[in-house]
C-alpha positions in Angstrom: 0.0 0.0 0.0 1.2 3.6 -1.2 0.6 5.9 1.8 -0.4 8.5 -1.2 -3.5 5.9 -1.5 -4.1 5.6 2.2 -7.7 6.8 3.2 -6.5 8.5 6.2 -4.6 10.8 7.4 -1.9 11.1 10.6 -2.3 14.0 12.9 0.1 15.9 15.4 -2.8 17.3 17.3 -4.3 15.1 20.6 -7.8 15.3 20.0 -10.1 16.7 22.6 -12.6 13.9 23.5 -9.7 11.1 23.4 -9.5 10.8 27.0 -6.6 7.8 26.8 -2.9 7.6 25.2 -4.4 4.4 22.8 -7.3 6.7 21.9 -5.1 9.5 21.3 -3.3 7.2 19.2 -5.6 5.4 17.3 -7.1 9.1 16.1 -3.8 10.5 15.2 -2.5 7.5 13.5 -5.9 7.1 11.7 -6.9 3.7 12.7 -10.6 5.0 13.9 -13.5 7.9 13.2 -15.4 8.7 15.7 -19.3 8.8 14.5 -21.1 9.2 17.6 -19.9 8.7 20.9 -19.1 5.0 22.0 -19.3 5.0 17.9 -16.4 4.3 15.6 -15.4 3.9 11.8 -12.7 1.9 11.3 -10.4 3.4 9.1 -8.3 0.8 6.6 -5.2 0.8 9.3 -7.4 -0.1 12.1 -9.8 -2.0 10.4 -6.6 -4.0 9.2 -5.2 -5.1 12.4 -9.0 -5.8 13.6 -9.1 -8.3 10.6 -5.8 -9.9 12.1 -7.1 -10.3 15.4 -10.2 -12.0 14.7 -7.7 -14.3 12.3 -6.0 -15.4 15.3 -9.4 -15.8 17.1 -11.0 -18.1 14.4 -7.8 -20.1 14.8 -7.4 -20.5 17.7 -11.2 -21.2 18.0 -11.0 -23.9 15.2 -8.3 -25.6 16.9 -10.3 -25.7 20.1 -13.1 -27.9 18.9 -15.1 -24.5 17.7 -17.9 -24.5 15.2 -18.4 -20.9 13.6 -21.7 -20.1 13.1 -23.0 -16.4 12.5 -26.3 -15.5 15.1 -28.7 -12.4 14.4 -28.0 -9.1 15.8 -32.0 -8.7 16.3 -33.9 -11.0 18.6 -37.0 -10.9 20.0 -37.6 -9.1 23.6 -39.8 -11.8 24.7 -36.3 -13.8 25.0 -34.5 -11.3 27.0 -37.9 -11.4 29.2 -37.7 -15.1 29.8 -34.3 -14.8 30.9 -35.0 -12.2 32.9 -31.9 -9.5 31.6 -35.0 -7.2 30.3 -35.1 -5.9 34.0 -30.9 -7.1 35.1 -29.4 -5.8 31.5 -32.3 -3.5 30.9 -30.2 -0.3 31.3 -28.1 -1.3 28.5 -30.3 -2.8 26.0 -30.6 -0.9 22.5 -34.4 -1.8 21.1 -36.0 -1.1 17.7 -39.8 -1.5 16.4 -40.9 -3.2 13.4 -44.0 -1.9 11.6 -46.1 -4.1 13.5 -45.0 -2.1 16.8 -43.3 -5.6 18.1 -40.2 -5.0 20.3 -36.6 -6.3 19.2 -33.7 -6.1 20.9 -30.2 -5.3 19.4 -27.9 -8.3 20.7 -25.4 -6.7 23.5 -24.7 -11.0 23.7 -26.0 -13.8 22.1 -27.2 -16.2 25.7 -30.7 -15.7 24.6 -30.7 -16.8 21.2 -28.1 -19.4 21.5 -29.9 -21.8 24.2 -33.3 -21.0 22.0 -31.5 -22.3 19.2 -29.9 -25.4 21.1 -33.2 -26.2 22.7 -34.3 -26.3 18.8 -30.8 -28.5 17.8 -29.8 -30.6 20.6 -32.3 -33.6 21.5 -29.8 -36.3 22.4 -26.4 -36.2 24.9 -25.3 -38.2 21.7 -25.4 -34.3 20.4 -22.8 -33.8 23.1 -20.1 -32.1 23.8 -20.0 -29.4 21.0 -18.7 -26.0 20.9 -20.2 -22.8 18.7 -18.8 -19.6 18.2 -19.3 -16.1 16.2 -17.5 -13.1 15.5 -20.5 -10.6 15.6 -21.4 -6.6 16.2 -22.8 -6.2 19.7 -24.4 -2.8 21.1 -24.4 -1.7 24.8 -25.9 1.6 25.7 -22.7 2.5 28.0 -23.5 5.2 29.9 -20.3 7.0 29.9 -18.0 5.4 26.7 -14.7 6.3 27.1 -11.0 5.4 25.9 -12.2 4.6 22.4 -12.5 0.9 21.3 -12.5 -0.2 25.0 -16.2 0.7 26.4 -17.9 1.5 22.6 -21.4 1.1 22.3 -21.0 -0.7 19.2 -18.3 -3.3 19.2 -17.2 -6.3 17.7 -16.9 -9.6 19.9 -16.2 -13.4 19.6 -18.7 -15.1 21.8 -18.5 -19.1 22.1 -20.6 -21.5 24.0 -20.1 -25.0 24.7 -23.2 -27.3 25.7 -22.1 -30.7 28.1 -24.1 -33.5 29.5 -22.3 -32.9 33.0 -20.5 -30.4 35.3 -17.1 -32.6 34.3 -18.2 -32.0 30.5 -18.5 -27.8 31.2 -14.9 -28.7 33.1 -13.0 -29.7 30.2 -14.9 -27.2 28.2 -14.0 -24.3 30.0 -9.9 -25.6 30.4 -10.2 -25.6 26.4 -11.0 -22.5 26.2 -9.0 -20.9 29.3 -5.9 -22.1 27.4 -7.3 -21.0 23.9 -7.6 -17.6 25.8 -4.2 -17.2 26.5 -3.0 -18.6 23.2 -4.6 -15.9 21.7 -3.1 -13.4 24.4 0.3 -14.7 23.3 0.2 -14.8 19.8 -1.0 -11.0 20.1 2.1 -10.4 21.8 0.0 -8.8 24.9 0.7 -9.2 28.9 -2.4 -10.5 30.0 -3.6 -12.4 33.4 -6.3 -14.4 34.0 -8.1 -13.2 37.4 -11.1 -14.5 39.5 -13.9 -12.2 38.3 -18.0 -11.9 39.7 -20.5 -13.4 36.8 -22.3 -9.9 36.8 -25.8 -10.1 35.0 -24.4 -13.3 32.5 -25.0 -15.2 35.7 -24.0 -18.7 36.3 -21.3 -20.2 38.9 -17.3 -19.6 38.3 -16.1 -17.3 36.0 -12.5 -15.4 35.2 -11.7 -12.3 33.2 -8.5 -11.5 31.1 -7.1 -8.6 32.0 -4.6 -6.9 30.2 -2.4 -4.9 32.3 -2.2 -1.2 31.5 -2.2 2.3 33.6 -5.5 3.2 31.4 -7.5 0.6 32.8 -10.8 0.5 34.7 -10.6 -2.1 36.4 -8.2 -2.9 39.7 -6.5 -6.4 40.1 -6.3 -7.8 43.6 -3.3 -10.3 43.3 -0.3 -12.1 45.7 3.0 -11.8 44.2 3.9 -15.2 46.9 1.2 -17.7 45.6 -0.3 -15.8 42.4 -3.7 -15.5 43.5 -5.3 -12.9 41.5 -9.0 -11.2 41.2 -10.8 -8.4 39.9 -11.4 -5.9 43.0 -14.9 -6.7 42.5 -14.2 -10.6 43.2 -11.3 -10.4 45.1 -11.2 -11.6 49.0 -8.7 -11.2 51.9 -8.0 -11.7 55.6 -9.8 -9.3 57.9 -8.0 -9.9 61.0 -9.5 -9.9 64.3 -8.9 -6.6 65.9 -10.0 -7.1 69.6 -10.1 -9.9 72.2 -11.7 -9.6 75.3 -15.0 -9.6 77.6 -18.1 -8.2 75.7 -18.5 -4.7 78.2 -22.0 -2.9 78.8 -23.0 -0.4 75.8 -22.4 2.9 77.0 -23.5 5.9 75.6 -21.2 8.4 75.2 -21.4 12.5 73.8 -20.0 12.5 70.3 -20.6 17.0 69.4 -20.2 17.1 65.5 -19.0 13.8 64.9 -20.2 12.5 61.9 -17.3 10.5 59.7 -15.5 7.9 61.2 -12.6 9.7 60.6 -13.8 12.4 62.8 -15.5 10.0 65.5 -11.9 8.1 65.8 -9.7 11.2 66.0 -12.6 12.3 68.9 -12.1 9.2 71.1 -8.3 8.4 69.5 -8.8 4.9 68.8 -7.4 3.0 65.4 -10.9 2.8 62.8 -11.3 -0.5 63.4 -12.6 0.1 66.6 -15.5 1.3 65.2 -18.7 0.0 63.0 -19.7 2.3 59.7 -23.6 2.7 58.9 -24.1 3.1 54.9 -27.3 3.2 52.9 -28.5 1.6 49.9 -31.9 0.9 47.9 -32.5 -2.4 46.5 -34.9 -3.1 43.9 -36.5 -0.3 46.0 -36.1 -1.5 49.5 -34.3 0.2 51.4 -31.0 -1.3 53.1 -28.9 -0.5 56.1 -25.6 -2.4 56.0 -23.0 -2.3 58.8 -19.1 -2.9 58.3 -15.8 -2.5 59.9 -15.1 1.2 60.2 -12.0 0.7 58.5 -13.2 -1.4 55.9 -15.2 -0.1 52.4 -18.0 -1.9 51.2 -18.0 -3.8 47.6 -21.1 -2.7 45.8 -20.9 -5.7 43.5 -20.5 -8.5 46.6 -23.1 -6.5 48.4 -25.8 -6.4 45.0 -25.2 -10.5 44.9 -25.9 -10.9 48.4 -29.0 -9.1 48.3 -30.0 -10.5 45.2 -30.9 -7.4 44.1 -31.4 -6.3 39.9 -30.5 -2.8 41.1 -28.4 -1.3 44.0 -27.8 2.7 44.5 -26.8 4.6 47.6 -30.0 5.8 49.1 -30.3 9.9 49.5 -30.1 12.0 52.2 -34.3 12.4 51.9 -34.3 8.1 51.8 -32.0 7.8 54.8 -34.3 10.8 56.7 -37.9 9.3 56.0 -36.6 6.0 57.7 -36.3 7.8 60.9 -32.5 7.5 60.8 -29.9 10.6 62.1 -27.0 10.1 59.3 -23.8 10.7 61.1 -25.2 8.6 64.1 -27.0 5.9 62.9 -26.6 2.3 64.4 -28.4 -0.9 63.8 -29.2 -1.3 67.2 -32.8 -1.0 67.8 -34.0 -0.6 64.6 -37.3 -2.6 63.3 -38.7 -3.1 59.9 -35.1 -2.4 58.2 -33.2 -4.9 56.2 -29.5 -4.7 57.3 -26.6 -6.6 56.5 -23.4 -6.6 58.2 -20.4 -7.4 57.0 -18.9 -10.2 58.7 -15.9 -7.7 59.9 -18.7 -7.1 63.1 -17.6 -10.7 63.8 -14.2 -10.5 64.7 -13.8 -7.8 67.4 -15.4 -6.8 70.6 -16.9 -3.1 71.8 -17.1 -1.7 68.9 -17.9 2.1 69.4 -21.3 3.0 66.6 -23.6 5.4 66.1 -26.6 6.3 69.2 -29.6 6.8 66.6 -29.8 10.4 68.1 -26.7 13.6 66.8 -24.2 14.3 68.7 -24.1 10.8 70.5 -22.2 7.8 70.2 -22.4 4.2 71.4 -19.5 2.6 73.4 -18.9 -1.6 73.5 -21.3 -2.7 70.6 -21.3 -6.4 70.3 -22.6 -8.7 67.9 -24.7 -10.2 68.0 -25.7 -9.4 71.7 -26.5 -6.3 71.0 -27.9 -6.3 67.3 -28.8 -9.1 64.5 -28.6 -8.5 61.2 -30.6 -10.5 58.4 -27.9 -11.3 56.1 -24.0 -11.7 57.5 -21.8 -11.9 54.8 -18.4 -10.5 53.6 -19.5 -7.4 51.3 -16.1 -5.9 51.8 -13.6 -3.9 49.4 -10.1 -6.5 49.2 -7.7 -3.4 49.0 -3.5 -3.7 48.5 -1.9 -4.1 51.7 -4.3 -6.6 53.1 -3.4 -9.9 53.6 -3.9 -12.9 51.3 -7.0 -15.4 52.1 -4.9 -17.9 50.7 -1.2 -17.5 52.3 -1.1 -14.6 54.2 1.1 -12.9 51.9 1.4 -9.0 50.9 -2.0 -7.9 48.4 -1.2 -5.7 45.9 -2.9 -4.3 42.5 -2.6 -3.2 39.0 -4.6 -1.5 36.6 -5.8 -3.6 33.8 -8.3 -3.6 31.2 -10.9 -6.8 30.8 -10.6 -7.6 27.4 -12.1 -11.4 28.0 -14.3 -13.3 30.3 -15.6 -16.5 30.9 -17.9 -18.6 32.6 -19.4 -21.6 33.7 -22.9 -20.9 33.4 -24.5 -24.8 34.1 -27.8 -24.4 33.5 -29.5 -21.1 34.1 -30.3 -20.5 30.4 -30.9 -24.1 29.5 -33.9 -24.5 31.9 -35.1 -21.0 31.3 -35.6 -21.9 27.7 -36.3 -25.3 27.7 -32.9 -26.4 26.4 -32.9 -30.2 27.1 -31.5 -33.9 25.9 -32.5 -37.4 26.2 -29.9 -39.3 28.1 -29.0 -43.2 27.7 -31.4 -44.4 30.0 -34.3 -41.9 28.2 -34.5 -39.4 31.1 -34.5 -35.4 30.6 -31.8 -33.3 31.6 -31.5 -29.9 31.5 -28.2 -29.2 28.6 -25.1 -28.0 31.1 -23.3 -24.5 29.3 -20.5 -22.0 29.3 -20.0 -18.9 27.7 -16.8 -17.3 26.7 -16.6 -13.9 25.5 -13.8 -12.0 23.8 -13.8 -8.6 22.2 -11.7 -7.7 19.2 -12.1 -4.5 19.0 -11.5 -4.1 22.7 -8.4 -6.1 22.4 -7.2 -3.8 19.4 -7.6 -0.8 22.0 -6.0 -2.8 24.6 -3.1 -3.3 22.5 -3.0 0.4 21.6 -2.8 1.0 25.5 -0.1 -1.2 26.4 2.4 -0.9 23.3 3.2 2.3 23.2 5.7 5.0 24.1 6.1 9.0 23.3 6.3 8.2 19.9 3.7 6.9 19.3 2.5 2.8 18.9 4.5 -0.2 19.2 2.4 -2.5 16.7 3.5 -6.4 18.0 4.2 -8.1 14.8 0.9 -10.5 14.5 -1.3 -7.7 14.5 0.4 -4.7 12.9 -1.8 -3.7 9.6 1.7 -3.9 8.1 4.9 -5.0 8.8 6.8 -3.1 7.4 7.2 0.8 6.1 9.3 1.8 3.8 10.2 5.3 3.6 12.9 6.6 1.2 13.9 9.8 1.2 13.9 11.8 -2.3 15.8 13.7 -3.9 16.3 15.4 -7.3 18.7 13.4 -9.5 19.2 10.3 -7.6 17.9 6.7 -7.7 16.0 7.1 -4.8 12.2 6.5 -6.3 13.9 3.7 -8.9 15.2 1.2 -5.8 12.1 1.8 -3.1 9.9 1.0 -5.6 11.6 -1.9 -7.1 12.4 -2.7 -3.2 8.4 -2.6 -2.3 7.6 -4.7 -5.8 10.2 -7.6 -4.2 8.9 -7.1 -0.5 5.6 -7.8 -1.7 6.5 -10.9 -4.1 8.4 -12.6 -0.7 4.9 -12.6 1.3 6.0 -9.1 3.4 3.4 -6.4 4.4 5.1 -3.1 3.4 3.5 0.3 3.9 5.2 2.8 1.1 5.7 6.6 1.8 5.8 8.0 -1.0 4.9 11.4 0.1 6.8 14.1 -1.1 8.1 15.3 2.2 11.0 16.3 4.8 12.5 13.3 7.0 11.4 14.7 9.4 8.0 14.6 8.7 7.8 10.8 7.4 10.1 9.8 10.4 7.7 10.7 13.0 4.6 9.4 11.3 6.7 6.1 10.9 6.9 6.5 14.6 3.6 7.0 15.3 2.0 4.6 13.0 4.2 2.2 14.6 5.0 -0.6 12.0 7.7 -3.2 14.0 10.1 -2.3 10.5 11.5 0.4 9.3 13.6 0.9 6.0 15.1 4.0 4.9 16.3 4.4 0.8 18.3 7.6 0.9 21.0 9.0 -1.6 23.3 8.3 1.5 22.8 4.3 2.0 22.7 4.2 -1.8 26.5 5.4 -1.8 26.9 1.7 0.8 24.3 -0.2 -1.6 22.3 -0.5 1.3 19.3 0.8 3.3 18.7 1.5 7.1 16.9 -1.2 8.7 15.4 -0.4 12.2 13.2 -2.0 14.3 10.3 0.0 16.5 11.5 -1.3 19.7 15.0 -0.3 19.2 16.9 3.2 19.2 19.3 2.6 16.7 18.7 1.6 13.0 21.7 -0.2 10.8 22.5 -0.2 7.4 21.9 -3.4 5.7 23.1 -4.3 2.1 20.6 -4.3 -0.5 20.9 -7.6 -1.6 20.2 -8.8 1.8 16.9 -7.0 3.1 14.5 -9.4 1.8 15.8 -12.3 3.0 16.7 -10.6 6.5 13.0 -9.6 6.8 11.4 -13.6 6.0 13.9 -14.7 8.3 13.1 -11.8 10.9 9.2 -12.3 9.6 8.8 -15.5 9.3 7.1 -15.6 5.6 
């Protein structure tokens, strides 16, 4: 490809609205175009290295046991109904009319129709074990999209789902496809690490999320560098150690003036936050929630939502919190009726906690639980934060920042008995078909990528998924042979099998230096009057600072060796 053909041009200025370094880049180097927010063109570079990635996927896939198949984007809401994700996904869910005024819904994944269509398919365990995948367009009404490719509202992913006659079926199943996972991750030439993750509204039992590590991400990994135990922060657990021994003391109630933040209320009394017990609010599904934890301890929204088994969880307001009859600032569980509260089981291991006196300005000494208050649900709905110690050796928690580019899950049979989704065993019984799901997004990955292979310059392209390999740049001028060698040099770069980028632009060094740069191709070969006088070019790779010259006669076969044609 001639550069002087390329539909797209590179750019020095940082756009505006790209709130990322790989957005940033992806604009500049004109992979993308934004259409709409969340909303993106892919430009021929872009769209390029997508194509490459979703090569690898299929592959891998294949190799796996996979059956492509290509599901609609439309299905009909009366699905996402049965299933219930009308009301958990609801939110999220982009909808269209027909002319008959009946409801579709615009596939944000493919659960629904899939187990309708093995429920259709699959009659006998003889059926059994099988695999099916797609590369398909999904749409999520995100809220807030944000870093380009990596929360999009319209977005490419691979979705695959295996159907078993067993739990030990789903087993192998899912180890397939863990190991597919990171095939991929390697052949992309990305640092990514499988975590324990929550199911969210997919649902079902176990599930893990590939997260490929990079400042830009949005999601926090909980992990032990001493036993590699890693999780998302939503997911991730540790040891809350007991803070207090002792005998259980009489509640006293002590005067607390303008102490309303724990932070306050220990600084008051001078004792360490753990010493005390933390009132928050929530409504769930509408009802309203009091939950107690550890004063030193914050609570995990997502552990908290599955333990109330709730579709939707927000703090309550200040107006909520006051038509319960509850002083904010003061608030206690002790004594309350006709609440829900749940306590985080940090209440558990101490003694005399000091809480709130359900009146201002006052202050309970030498809470116990649960002599002195019950809760309905006890449960650890606590934040696992870097410094804790590890549930599983006791080492040092820390974190990174990564983005979750895959996920998957064991989802045994929610959907199958949902929608019917059955098979006739040896003996003729029913059984409802056992599943997993296992999603992985392209076009996330591509902006992944973007995020983590790069440096001031501009992107590091790993070799499998550059849109080229190489880019050739020579550098003109009047009354050499210049133009004569790069273009007889691209002609023979292409005949060996090699991806070559040609700039033939009519500019400085400068100029065509730093969009090399920025475009980020792993090669670089430079045709100037000054390697002509060695009968050689410069060779340079991305990743290293200094280029050489290499003869002539010798660049082609250096790059299939290099390449691997």
């Amino acid at each position: 490809m001639r550069i002087s053909k390329l539909f797209s041009k590179t750019t020095r200025e940082i756009p505006a609205d790209a709130d990322t370094t790989g957005h940033q880049l992806a604009v500049r180097a004109g992979l993308i175009n934004q259409a709409a927010a969340g909303i993106y063109t892919y430009l021929p570079l872009g769209w390029r290295a997508l194509q490459k990635i979703e090569a690898i996927f299929r592959d891998e896939m294949d190799k796996a046991g996979g059956l492509e198949l290509h599901m609609p984007v439309l299905s009909p809401n009366e699905w996402w109904a049965k299933s219930g994700r009308d009301v958990t996904m609801g939110d999220v869910l982009f909808h269209v009319f027909d002319r008959r005024e009946r409801k579709l819904t615009m596939g944000p994944t493919h659960e629904e129709v899939i187990t309708t269509l093995a429920a259709r398919y699959i009659q006998s365990y003889r059926d059994m074990p099988l695999m099916l995948y797609q590369i398909q367009t999904k749409f999520r009404d995100e809220p807030r999209p944000r870093a380009g490719l990596i929360r999009a509202r319209e977005f490419s992913m691979k979705d695959a789902y295996s159907f078993d006659v067993d739990a030990a079926g789903l087993d192998v199943a899912y180890k397939n496809m863990r190991q597919a996972y990171i095939n991929i991750f390697k052949r992309c030439g990305l640092e990514a690490i499988p975590v324990e993750a929550d199911s969210g509204a997919i649902g079902g039992k176990d599930s893990e999320e590939f997260m490929v590590i990079t400042e830009a991400g949005e999601d926090e990994i909980i992990f032990c560098p001493a036993c590699n135990y890693s999780a998302n922060a939503e997911k991730a657990v540790s040891v809350k150690e007991k803070v207090a021994d002792g005998k259980p003391l009489p509640v006293e109630e002590i005067s607390t003036p303008g102490m309303k933040t724990i932070e306050e209320l220990a600084d008051f009394l001078k004792i360490p936050h753990s010493a005390t017990i933390k009132a928050v609010f929530y409504i769930a599904d509408k009802q309203f929630v009091f939950g107690v934890i550890r004063g030193d301890l914050a609570v995990n929204e997502v552990k908290l939502k599955n333990q109330l088994k709730c579709a939707d969880l927000r703090m309550a307001t200040e107006e909520e919190v006051k038509a319960q009859g509850i002083v904010a600032g003061s608030a206690s569980p002790l004594g309350l009726k006709g609440i829900k509260i749940i306590a985080d089981d940090s209440v558990t291991s101490g003694v005399n906690f000091v809480a709130g006196g359900n009146k201002p300005d006052t202050h309970l000494k030498n809470v116990n639980y649960p002599r002195d208050f019950k809760a309905d649900i006890v449960a650890d709905i606590a934040l696992a934060q870097a410094g804790d110690k590890c549930a599983k050796c006791s080492g040092a928690l820390t974190s990174k920042r990564g983005i979750e580019a895959a996920h998957i899950f064991k989802l045994g049979t929610v959907y199958s008995e949902k929608f019917g989704a059955t098979f006739i065993d040896e003996k003729g019984a029913s059984h409802p078909i056992v599943m997993g799901c296992y999603g992985f997004g392209p076009s996330r990955l591509l902006g992944a990528a973007l995020e983590q292979c790069n440096d001031d310059k501009g992107i590091i392209w790993p070799l499998a998924i550059a849109p080229y390999q190489v880019y050739l740049c020579p550098l003109y001028r009047e009354g050499s042979k210049v133009d004569e060698v790069a273009d007889k040099l691209y002609a023979d770069l292409q005949t060996a099998g090699i991806e070559v980028l040609l700039d033939d632009r009519s500019e400085s060094a400068g100029v065509k230096f730093n969009d090399a740069d920025l475009i980020g191709l792993p090669f670089r070969i430079t045709v100037s009057p000054r390697t002509l006088e060695k009968d050689g070019v410069e060779f340079k790779a991305r990743t290293e600072k200094e280029a050489s010259v290499i003869p002539l006669k010798e660049i082609v076969a250096k790059l299939k060796l290099t390449i691997v044609v």
